[in-house]
Backbone as XML, in Angstrom:
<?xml version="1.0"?>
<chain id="A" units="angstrom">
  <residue number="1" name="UNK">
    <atom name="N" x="97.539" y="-3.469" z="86.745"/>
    <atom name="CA" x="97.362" y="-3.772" z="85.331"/>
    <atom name="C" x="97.353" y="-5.282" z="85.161"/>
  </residue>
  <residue number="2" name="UNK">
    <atom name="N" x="96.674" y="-5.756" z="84.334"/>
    <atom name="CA" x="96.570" y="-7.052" z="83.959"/>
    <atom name="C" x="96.727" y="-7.505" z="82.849"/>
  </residue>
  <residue number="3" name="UNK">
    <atom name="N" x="97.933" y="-8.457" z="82.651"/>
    <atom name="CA" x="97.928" y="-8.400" z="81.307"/>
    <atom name="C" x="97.816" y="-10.341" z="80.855"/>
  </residue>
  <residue number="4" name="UNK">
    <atom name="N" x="97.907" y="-10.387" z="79.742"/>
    <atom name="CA" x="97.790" y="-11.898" z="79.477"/>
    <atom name="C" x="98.459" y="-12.208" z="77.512"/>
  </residue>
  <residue number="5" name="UNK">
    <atom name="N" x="98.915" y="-12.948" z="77.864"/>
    <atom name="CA" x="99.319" y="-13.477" z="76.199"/>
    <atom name="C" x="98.163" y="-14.332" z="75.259"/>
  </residue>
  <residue number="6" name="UNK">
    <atom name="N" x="97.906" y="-14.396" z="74.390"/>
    <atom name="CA" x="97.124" y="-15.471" z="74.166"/>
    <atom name="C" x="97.526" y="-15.338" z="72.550"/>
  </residue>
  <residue number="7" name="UNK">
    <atom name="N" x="97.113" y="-16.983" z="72.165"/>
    <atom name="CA" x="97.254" y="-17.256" z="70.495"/>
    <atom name="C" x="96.151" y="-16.295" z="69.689"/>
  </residue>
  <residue number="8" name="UNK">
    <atom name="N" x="96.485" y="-16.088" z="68.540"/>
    <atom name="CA" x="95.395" y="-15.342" z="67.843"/>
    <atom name="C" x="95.311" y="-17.198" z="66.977"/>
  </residue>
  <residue number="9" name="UNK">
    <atom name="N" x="94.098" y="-17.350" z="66.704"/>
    <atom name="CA" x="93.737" y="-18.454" z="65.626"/>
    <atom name="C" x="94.290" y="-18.165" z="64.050"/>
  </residue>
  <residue number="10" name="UNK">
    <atom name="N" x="93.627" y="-19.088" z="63.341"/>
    <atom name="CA" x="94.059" y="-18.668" z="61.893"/>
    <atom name="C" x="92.503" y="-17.837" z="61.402"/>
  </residue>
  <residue number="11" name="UNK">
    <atom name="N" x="91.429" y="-17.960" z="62.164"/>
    <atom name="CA" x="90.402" y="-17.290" z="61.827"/>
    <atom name="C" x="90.231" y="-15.817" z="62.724"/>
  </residue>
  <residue number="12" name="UNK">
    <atom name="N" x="91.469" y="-15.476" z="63.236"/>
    <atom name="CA" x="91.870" y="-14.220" z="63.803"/>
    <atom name="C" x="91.024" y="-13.861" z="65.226"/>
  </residue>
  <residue number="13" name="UNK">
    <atom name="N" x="90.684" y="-15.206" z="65.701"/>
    <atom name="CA" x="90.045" y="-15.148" z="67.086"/>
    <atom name="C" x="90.820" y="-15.372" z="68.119"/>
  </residue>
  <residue number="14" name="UNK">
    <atom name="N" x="90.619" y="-14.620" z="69.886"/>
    <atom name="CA" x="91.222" y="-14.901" z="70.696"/>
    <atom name="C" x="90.545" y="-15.167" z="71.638"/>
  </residue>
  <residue number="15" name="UNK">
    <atom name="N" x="90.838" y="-15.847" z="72.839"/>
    <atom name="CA" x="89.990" y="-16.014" z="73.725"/>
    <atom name="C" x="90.593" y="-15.304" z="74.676"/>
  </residue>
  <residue number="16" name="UNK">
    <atom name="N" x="89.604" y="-14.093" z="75.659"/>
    <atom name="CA" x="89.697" y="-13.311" z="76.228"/>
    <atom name="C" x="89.906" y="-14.188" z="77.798"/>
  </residue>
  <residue number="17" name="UNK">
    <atom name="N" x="91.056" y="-13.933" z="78.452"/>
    <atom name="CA" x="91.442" y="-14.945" z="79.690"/>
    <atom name="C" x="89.862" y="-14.535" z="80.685"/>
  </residue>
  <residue number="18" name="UNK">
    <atom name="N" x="89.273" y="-15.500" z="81.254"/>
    <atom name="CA" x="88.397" y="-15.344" z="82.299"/>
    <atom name="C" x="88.751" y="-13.995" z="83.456"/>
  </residue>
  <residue number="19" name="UNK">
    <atom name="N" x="89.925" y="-13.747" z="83.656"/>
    <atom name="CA" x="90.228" y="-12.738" z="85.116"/>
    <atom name="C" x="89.534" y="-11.513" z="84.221"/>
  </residue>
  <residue number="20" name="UNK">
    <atom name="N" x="90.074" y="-11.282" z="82.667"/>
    <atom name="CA" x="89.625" y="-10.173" z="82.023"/>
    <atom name="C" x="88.465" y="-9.941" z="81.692"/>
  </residue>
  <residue number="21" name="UNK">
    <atom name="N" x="87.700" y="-10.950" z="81.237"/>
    <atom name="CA" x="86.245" y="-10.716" z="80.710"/>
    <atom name="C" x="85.532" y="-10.787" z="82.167"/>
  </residue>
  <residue number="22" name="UNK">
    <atom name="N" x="86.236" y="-11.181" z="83.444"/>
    <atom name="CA" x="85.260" y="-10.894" z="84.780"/>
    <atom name="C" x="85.060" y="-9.202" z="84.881"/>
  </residue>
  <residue number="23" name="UNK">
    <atom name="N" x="86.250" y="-8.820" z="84.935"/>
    <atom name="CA" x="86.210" y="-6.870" z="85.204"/>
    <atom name="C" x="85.840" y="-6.086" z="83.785"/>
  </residue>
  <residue number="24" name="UNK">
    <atom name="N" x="85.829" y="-7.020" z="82.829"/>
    <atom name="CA" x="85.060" y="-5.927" z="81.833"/>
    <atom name="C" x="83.651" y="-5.765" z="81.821"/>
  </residue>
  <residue number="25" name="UNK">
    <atom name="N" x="82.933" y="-6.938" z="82.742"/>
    <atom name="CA" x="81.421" y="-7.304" z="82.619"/>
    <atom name="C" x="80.857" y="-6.927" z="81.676"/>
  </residue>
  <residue number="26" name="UNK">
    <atom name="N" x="81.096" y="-7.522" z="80.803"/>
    <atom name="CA" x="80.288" y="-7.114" z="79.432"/>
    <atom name="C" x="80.051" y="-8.161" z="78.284"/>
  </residue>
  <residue number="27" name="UNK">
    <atom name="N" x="79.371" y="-8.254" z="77.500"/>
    <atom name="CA" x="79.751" y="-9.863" z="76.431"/>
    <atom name="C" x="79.902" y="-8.938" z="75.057"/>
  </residue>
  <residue number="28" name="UNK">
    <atom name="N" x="79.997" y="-8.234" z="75.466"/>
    <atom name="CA" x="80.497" y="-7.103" z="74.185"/>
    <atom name="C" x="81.382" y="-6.437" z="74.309"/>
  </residue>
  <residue number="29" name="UNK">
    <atom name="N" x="82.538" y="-6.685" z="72.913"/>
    <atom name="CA" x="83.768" y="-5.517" z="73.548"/>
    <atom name="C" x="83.607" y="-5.059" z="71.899"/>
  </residue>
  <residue number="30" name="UNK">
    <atom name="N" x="84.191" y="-4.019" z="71.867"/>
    <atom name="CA" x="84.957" y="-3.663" z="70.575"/>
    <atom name="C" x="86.280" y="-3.272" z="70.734"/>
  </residue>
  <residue number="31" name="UNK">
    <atom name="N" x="87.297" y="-3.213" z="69.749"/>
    <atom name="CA" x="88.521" y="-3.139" z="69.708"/>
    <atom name="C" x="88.972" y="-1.266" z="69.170"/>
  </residue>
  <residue number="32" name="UNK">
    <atom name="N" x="90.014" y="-0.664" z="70.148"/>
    <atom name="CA" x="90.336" y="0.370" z="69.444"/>
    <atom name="C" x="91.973" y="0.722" z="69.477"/>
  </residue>
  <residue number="33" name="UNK">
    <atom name="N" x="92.331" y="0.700" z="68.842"/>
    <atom name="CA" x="94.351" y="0.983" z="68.230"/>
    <atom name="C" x="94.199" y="2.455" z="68.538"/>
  </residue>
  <residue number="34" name="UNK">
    <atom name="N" x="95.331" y="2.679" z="69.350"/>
    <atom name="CA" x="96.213" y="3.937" z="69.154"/>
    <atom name="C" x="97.649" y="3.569" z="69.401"/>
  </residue>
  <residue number="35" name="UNK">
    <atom name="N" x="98.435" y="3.923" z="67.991"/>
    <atom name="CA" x="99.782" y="3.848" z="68.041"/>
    <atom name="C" x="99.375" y="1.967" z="67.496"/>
  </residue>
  <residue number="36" name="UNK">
    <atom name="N" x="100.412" y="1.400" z="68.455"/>
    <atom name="CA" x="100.904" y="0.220" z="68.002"/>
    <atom name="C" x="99.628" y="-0.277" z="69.204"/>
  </residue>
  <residue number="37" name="UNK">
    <atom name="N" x="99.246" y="-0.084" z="70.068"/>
    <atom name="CA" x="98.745" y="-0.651" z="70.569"/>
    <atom name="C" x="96.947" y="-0.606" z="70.599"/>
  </residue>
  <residue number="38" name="UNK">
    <atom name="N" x="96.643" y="-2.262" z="70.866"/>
    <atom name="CA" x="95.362" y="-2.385" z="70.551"/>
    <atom name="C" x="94.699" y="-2.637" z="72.049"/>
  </residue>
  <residue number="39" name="UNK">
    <atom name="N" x="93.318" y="-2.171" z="72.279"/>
    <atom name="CA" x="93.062" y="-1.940" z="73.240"/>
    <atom name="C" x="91.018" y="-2.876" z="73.046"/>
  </residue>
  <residue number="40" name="UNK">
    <atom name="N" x="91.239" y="-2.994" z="74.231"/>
    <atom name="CA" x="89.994" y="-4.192" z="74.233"/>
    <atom name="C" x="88.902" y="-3.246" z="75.308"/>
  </residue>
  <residue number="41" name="UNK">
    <atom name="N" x="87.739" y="-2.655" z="74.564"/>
    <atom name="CA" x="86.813" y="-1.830" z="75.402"/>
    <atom name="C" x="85.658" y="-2.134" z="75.780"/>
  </residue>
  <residue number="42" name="UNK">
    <atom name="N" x="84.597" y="-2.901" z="76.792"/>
    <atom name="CA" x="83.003" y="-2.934" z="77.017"/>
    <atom name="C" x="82.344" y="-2.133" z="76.436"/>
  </residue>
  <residue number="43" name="UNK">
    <atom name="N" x="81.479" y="-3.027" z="75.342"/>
    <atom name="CA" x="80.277" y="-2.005" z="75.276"/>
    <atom name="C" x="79.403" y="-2.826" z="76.348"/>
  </residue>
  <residue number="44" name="UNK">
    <atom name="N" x="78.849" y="-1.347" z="77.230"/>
    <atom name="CA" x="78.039" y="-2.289" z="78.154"/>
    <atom name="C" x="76.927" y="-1.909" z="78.524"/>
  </residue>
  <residue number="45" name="UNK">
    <atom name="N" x="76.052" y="-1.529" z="76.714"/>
    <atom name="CA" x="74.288" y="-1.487" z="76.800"/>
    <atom name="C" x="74.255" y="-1.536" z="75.496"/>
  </residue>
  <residue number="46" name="UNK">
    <atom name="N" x="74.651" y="-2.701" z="74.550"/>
    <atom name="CA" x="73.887" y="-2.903" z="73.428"/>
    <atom name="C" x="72.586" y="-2.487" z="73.259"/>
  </residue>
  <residue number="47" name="UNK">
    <atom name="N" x="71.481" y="-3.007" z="74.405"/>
    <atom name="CA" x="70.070" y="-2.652" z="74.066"/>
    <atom name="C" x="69.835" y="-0.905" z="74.389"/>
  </residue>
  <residue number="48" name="UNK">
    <atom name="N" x="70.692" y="-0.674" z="74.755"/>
    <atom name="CA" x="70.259" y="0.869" z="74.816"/>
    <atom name="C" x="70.928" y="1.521" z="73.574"/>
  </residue>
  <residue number="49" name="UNK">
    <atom name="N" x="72.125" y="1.516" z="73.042"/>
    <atom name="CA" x="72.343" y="1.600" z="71.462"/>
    <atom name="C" x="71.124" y="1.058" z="70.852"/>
  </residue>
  <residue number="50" name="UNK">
    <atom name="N" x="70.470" y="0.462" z="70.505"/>
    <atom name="CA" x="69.239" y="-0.188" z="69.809"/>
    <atom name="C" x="68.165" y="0.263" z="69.822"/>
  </residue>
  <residue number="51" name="UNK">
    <atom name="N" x="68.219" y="0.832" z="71.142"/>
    <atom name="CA" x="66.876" y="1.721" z="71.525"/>
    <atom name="C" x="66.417" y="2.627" z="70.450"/>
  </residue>
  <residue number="52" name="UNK">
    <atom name="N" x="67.580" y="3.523" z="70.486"/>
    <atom name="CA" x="67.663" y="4.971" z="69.897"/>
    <atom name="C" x="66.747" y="4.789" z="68.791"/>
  </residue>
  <residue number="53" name="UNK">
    <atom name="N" x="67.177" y="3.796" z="67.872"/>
    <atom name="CA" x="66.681" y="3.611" z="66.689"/>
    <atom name="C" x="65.052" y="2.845" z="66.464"/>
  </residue>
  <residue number="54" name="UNK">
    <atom name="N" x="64.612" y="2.604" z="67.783"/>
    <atom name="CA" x="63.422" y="1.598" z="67.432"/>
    <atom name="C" x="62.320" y="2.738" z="67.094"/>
  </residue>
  <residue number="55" name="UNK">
    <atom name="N" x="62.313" y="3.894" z="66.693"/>
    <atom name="CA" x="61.605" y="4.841" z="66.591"/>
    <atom name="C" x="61.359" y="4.253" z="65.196"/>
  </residue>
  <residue number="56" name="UNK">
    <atom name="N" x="62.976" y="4.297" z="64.639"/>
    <atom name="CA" x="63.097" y="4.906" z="62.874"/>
    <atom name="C" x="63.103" y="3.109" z="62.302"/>
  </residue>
  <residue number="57" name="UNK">
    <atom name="N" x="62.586" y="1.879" z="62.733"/>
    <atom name="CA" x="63.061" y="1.055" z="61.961"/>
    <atom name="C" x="61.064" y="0.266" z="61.590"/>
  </residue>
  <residue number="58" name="UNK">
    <atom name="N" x="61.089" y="-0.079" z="60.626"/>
    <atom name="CA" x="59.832" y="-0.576" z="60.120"/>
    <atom name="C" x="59.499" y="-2.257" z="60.454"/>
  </residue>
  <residue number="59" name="UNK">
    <atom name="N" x="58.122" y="-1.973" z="60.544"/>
    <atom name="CA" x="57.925" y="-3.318" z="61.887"/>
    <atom name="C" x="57.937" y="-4.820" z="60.958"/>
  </residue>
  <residue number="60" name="UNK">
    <atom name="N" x="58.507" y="-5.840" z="61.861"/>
    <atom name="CA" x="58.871" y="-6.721" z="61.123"/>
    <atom name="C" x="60.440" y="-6.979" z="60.981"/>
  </residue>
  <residue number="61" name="UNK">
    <atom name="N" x="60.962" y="-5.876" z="61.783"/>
    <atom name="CA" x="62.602" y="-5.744" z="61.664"/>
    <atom name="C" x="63.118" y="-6.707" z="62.555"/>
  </residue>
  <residue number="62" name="UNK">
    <atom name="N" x="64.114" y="-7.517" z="61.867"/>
    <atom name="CA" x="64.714" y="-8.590" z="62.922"/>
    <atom name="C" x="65.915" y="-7.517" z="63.929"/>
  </residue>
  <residue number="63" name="UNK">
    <atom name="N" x="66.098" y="-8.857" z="65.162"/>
    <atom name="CA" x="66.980" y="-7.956" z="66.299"/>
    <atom name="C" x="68.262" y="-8.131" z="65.574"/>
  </residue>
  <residue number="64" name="UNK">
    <atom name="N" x="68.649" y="-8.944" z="64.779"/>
    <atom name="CA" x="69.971" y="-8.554" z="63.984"/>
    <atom name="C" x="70.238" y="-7.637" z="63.240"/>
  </residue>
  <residue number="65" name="UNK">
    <atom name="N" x="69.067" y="-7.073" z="62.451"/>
    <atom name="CA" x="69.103" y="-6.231" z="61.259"/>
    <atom name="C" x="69.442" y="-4.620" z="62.484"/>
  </residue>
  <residue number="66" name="UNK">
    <atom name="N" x="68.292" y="-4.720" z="63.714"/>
    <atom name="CA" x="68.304" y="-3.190" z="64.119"/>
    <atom name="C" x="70.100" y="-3.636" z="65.065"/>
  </residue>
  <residue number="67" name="UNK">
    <atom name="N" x="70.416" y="-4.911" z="65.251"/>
    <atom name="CA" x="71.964" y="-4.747" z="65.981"/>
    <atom name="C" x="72.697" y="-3.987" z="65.214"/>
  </residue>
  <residue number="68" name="UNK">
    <atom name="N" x="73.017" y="-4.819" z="64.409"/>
    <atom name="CA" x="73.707" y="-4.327" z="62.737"/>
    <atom name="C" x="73.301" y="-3.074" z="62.494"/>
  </residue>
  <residue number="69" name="UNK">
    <atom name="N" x="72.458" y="-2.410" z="62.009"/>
    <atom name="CA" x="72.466" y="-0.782" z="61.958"/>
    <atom name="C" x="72.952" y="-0.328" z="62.829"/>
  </residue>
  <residue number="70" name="UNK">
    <atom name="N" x="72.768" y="-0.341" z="64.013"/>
    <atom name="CA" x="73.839" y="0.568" z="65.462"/>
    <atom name="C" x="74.971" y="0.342" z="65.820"/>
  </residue>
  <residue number="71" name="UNK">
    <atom name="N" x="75.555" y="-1.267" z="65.201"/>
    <atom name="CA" x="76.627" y="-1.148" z="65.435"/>
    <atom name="C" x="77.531" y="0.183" z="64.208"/>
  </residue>
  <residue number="72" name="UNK">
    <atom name="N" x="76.708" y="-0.243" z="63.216"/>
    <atom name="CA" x="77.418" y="0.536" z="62.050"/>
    <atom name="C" x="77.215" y="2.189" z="62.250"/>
  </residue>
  <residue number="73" name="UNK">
    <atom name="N" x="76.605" y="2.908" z="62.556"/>
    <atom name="CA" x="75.894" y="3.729" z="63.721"/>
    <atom name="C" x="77.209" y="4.476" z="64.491"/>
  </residue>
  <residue number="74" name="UNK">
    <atom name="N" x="76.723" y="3.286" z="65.307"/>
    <atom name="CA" x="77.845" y="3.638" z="66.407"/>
    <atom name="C" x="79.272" y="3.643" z="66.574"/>
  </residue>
  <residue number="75" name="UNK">
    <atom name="N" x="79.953" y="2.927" z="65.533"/>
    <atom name="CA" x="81.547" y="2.947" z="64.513"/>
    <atom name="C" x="81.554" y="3.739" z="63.939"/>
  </residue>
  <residue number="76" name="UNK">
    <atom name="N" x="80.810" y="4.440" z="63.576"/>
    <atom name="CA" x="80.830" y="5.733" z="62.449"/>
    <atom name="C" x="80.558" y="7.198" z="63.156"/>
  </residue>
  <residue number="77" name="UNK">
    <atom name="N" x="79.947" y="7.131" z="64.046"/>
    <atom name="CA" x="79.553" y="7.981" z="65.197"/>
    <atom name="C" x="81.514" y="8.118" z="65.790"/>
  </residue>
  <residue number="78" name="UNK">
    <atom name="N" x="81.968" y="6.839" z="66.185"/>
    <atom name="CA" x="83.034" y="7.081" z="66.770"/>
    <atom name="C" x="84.169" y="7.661" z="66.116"/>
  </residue>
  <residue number="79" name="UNK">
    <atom name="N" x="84.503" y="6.681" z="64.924"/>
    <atom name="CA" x="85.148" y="7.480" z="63.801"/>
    <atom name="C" x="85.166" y="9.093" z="63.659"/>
  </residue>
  <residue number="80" name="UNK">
    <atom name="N" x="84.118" y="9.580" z="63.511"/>
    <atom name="CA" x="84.074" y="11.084" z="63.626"/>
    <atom name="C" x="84.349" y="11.787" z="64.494"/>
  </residue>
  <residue number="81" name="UNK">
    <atom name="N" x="84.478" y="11.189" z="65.727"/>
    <atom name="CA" x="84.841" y="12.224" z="66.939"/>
    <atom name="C" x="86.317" y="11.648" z="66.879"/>
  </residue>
  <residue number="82" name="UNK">
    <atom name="N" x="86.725" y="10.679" z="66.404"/>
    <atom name="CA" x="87.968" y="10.319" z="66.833"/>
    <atom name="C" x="88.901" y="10.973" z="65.879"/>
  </residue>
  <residue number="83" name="UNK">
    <atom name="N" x="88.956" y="11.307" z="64.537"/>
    <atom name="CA" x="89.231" y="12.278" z="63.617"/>
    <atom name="C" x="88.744" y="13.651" z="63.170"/>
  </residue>
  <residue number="84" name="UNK">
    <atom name="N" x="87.925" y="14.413" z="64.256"/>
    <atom name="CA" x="87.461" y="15.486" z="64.749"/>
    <atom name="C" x="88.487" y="16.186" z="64.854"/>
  </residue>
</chain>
């Protein structure tokens, strides 16, 4: 197990120690709590979340707008199985 302390900022940012963000290989994490504890997870295929949707999005769509829909997507997707 690896663990590490770090400051949270006043803009509620942390910097993830290098040993950790080496074994998560990912530049994407999202965060998930159970109990008291918070847990730091890889997402590790943004562009394949994105995919799904390039069917349903109208052309001219920026890569933020189709990020932003899947992330919201995909939090809400989780939400439901997690209170299932």
């Amino acid at each position: 197990m690896t663990t590490a302390a770090v400051k949270i900022t006043r803009k509620g940012q942390v910097t993830i120690p290098k040993e950790i963000r080496d074994r998560l290989k990912a530049n994407t994490v999202y965060f998930e709590m159970e109990g008291d504890a918070v847990m730091v997870k890889p997402v590790l295929d943004v562009a394949g979340s994105l995919s799904e949707f390039a069917g349903n999005v109208k052309p001219g769509t920026s890569m933020k707008e189709m990020k932003d829909r899947a992330w919201e997507v995909a939090v809400r997707e989780k939400n439901i199985k997690k209170y299932s």
